[in-house]
C-alpha positions as CSV (number, residue, x, y, z in Angstrom):
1,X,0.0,0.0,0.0
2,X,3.0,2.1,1.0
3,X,4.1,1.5,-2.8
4,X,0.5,2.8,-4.0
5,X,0.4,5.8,-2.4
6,X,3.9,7.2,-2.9
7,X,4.6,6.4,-6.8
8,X,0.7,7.0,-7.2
9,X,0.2,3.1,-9.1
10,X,-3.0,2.2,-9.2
11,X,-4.2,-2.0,-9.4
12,X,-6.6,-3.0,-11.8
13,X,-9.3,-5.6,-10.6
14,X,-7.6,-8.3,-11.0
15,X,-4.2,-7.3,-9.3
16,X,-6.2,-5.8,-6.3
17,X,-7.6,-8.9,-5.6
18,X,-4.3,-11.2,-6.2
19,X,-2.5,-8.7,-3.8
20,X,-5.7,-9.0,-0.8
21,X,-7.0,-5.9,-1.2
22,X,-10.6,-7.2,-2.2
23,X,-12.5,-10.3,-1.5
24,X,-15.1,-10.4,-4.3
25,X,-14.7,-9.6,-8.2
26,X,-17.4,-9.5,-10.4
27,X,-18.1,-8.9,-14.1
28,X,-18.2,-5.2,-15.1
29,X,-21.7,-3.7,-13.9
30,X,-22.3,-6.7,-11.5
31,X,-21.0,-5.2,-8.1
32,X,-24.2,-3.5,-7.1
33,X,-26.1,-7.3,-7.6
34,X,-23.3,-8.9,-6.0
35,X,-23.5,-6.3,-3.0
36,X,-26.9,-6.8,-2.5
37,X,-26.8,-10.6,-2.4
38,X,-24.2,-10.1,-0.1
39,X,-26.3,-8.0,2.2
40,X,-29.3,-10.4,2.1
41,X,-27.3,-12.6,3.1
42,X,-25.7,-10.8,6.1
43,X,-29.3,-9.6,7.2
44,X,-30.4,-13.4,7.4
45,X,-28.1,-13.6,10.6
46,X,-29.0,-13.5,14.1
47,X,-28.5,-9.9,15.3
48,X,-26.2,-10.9,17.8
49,X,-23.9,-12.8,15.4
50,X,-23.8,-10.0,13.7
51,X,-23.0,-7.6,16.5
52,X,-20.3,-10.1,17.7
53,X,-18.3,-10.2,14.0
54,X,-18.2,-6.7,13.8
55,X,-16.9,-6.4,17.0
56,X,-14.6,-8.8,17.5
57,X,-11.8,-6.8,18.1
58,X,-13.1,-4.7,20.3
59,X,-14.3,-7.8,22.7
60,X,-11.2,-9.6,22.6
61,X,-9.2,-6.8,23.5
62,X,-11.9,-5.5,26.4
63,X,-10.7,-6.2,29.8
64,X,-12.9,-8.6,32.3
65,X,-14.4,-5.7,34.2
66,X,-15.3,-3.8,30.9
67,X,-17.2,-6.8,29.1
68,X,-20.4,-6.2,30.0
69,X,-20.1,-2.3,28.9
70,X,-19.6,-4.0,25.1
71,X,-23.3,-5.5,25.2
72,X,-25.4,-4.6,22.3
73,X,-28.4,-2.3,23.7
């Protein structure tokens, strides 16, 4: 990324995705039906899975006493 943003390169689709920077490539105008299947998808979870993915990081880094301040309301 360094690279990127000093010399100003820029990745087509394909090398974005070879080099991790995306996880989905679709044809040319398919990313809003892709995104969309995607979020059906997501919206089929249980809240709380939901909640917990998204903030993993925060939860595994929380101390013991400061758990329970991470519930979901």
């Amino acid at each position: 990324m360094a690279d990127m943003m000093l010399t100003g390169r820029a990745l087509d689709a394909a090398e974005g995705q070879a080099a991790g920077l995306s996880q989905y490539q679709t044809e040319e105008g398919g990313a809003r039906a892709r995104a969309l299947e995607l979020a059906e998808r997501s919206a089929g979870n249980a809240p709380l899975t939901n909640f917990a993915v998204l903030q993993a990081p925060r939860i595994a880094g929380a101390s013991p006493a400061g758990g329970p301040l991470l519930a979901q309301r």
